[in-house]
C-alpha positions as CSV (number, residue, x, y, z in Angstrom):
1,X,-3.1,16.3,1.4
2,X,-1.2,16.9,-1.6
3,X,-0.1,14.8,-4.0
4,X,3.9,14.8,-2.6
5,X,2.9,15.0,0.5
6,X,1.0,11.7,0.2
7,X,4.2,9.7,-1.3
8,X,6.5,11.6,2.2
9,X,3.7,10.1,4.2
10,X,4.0,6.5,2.3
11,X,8.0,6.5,2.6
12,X,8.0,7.7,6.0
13,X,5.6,4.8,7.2
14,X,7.3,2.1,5.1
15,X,4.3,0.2,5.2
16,X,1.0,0.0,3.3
17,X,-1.8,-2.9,4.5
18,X,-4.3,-3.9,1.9
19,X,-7.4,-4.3,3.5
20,X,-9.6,-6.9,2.4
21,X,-12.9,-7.6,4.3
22,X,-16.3,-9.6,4.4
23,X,-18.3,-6.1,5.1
24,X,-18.1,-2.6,5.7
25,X,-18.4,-3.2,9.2
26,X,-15.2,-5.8,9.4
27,X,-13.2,-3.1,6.8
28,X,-13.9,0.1,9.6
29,X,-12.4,-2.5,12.6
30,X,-9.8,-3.8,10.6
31,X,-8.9,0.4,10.0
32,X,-9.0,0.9,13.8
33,X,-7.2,-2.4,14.9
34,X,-4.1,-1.5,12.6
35,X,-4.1,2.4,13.2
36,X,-4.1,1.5,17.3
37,X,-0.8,-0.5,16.2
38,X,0.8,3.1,14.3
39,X,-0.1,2.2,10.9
40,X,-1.6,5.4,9.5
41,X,-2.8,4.6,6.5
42,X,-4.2,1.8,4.6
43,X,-5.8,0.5,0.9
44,X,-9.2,0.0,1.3
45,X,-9.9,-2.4,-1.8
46,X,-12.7,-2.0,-4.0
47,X,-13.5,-6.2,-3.5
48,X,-15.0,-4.6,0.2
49,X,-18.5,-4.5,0.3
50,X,-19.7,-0.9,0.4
51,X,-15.7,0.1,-0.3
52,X,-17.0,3.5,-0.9
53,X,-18.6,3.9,2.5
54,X,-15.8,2.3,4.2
55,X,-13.7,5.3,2.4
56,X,-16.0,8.2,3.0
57,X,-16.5,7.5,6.8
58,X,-12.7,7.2,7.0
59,X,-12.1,10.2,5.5
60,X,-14.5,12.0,7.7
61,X,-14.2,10.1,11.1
62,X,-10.8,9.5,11.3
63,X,-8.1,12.2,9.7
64,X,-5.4,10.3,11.4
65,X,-6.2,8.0,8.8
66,X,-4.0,8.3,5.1
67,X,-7.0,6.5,3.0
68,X,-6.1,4.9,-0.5
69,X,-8.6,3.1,-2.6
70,X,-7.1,-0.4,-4.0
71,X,-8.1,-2.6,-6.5
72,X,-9.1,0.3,-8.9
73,X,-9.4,-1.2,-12.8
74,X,-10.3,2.2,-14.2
75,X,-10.9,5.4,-14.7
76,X,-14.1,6.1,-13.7
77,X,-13.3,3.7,-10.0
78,X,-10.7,5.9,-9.3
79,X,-13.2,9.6,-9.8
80,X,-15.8,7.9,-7.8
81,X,-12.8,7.1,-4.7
82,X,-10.7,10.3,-4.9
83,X,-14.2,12.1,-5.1
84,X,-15.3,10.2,-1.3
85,X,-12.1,10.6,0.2
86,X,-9.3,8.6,-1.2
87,X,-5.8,9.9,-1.1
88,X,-4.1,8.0,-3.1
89,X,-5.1,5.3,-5.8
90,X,-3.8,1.7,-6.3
91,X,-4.1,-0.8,-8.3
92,X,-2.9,-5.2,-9.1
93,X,-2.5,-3.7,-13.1
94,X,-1.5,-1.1,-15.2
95,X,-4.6,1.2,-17.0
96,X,-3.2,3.9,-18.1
97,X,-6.4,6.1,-18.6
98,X,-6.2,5.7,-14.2
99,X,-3.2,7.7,-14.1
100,X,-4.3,10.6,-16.4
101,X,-7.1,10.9,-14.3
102,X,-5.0,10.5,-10.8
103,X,-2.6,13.5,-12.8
104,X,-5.9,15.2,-13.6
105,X,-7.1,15.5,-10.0
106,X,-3.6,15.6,-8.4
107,X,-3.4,12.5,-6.7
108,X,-0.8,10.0,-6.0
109,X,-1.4,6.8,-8.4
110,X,0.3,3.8,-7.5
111,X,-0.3,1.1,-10.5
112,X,0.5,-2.9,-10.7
113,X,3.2,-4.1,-13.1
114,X,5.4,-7.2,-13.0
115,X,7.4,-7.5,-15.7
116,X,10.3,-4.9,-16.5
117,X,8.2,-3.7,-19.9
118,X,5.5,-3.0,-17.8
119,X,7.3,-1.4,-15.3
120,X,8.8,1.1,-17.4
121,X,5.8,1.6,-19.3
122,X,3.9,2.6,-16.0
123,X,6.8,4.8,-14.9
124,X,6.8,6.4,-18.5
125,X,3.1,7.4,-17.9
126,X,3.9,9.0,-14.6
127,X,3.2,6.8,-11.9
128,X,4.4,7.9,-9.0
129,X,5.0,4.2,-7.3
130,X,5.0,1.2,-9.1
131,X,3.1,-1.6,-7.1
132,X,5.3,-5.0,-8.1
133,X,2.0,-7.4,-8.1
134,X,2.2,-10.4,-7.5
135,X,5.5,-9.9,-6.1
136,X,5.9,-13.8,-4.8
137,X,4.9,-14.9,-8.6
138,X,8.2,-14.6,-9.6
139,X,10.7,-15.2,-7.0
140,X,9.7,-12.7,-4.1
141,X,12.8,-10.0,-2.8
142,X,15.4,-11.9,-5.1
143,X,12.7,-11.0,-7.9
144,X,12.3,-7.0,-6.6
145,X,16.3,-7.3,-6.0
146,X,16.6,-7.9,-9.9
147,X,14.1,-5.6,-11.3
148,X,15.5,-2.4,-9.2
149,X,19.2,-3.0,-10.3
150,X,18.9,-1.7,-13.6
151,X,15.7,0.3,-12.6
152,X,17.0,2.1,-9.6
153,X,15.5,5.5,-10.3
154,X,11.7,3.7,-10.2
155,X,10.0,3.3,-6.7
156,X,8.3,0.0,-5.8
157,X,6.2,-1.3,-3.3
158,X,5.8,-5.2,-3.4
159,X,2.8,-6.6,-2.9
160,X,1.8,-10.4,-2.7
161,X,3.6,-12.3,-0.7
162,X,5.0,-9.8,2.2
163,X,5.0,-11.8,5.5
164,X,6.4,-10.5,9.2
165,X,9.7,-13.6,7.9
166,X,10.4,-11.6,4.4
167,X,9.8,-8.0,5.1
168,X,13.1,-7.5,6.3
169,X,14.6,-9.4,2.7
170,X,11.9,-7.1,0.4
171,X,13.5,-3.7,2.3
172,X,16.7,-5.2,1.7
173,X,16.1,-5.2,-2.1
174,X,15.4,-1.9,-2.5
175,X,11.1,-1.5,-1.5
176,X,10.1,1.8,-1.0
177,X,7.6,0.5,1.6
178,X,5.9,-2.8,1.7
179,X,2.1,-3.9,0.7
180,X,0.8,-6.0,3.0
181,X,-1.7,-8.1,2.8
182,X,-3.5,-10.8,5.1
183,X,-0.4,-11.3,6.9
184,X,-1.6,-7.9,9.0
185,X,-4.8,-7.2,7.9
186,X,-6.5,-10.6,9.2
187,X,-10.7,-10.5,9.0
188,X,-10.2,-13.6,11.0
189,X,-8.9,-11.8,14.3
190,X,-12.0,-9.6,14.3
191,X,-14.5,-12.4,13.1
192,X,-12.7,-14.2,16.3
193,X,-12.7,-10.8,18.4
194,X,-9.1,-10.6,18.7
195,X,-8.4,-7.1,16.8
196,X,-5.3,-7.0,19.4
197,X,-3.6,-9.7,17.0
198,X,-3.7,-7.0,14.2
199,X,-2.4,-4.0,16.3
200,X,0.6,-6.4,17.4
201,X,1.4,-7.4,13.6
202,X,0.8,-3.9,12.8
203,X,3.9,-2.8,16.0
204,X,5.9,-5.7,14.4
205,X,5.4,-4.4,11.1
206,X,6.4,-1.2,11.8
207,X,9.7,-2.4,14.2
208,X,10.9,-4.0,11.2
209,X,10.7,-0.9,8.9
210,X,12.3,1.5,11.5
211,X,15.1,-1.8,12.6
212,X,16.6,-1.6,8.8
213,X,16.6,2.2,8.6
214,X,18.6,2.3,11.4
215,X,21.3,-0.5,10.3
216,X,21.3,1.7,6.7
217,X,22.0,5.1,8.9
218,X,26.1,5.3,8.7
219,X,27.2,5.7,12.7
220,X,28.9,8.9,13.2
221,X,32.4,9.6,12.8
């Protein structure tokens, strides 16, 4: 998919889980369990065990499937993902080296930043997203509110602290979609055999999302 394409599909969902798991095995069911609840795509981070598998037998099994690799420090991490699969490339800091080489290759690169020097630096160097991590540090939506008011050209996703109870206040200030985090993507549903409780966060997630953009859509005249 190409490299706009990627950042339509990101918007359109509203939502990006960060998938954090205890194998390769628990990452491919947590991928199922939130794709059977609409979410199409997902970060597989590099803290999975065998993250690279995980990506390549995503990207081969399951099309349906927009694959990211998360958790990427450099440049060489993000050439060995985009190389198995990976869409698009995120990561909880700013490397600069990562999005030449996401540039290089065409790919959407979606880096971490907090603070508003940061921020601007990342968006100077051409990211195409800036991921605001960790959003909760400082202050959560009221935080993401701030930063985009002077900002309002750069799109964020914040990450860190995105719950089913503030979703709704981070879209509010301004979030091009939301990162979320073990909120949705819970290993302890599948370690417990309950991959249903994912798919229903995942429909909640998603009701949320689609709820606000249809209070924002001005009623006909």
């Amino acid at each position: 998919m190409e490299r706009y394409a990627v950042l339509k599909a990101l918007a359109n969902l509203g939502l990006v889980p960060v998938l954090r798991a205890e194998s390769a095995e628990q990452a491919l069911a947590l991928a199922d369990a939130i794709a059977a609840g609409g979410v199409t795509t997902l970060e597989v981070t590099m803290t999975v065990p065998g993250a690279i598998r995980v990506m390549r037998t995503l990207a081969e099994q399951r099309p349906d499937i927009l694959v990211g690799a998360g958790t990427v420090l450099d440049p060489e991490t993000a050439r060995m993902c985009i190389l198995e699969g990976a869409q698009y490339v995120v990561s909880p800091a700013l490397n600069l080296r990562t999005i030449e080489l996401c540039h290089r290759y065409g790919v959407t690169v979606l880096p971490g930043a907090l603070t508003p020097t940061e921020i601007v630096t990342a968006w100077e160097a051409g990211a195409d997203v800036i991921k605001i991590f960790p959003a909760s540090a400082l202050g959560g939506a009221k935080y993401l509110k701030s930063v985009k008011a002077p900002l309002p050209q750069v799109e964020m996703i914040p990450t860190g602290g995105v719950s089913l109870a503030s979703a709704r206040e981070f879209l509010e200030a301004g979030a091009f979609a939301l990162g979320v985090g073990a909120d949705l993507v819970d290993p302890k549903a599948i370690a417990q055999g309950h991959p249903e409780t994912i798919t229903e966060n995942a429909r909640k997630y998603l009701a949320i999302v689609r709820c606000f953009r249809e209070s924002q859509t001005p009623a006909p005249v």
